[in-house]
C-alpha positions as CSV (number, residue, x, y, z in Angstrom):
1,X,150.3,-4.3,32.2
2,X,148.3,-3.7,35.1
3,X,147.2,-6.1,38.1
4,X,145.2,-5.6,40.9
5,X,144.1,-8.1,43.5
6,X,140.9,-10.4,43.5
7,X,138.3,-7.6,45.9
8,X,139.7,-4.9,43.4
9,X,138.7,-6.6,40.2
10,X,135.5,-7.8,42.0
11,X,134.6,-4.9,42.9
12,X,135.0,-2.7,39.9
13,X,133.6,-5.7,38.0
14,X,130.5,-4.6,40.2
15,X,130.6,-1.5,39.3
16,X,130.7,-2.4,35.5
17,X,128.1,-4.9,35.9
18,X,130.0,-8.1,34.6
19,X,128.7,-11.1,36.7
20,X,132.1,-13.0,38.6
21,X,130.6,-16.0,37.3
22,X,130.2,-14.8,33.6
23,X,133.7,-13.1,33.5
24,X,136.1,-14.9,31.9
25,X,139.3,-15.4,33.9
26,X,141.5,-14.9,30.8
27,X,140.3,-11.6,29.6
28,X,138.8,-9.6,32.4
29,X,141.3,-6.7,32.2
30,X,140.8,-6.3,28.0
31,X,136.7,-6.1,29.1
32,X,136.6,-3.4,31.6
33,X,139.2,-1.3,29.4
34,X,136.9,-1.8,26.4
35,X,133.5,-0.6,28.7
36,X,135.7,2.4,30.4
């Protein structure tokens, strides 16, 4: 599995366009590998 820290996630979550407040905290690794 991989982890990365809080800015990381943010920040590629950014670049994805997810909201932080719409991600959900449970699944926000499955999302970004589904878009990428």
């Amino acid at each position: 599995m991989y982890f990365e820290s809080k800015h990381e996630r943010r920040r590629r979550d950014e670049k994805v366009g997810i909201p932080k407040l719409k991600r959900p905290g449970a699944r926000p690794c499955r999302n970004i590998a589904a878009r990428s």
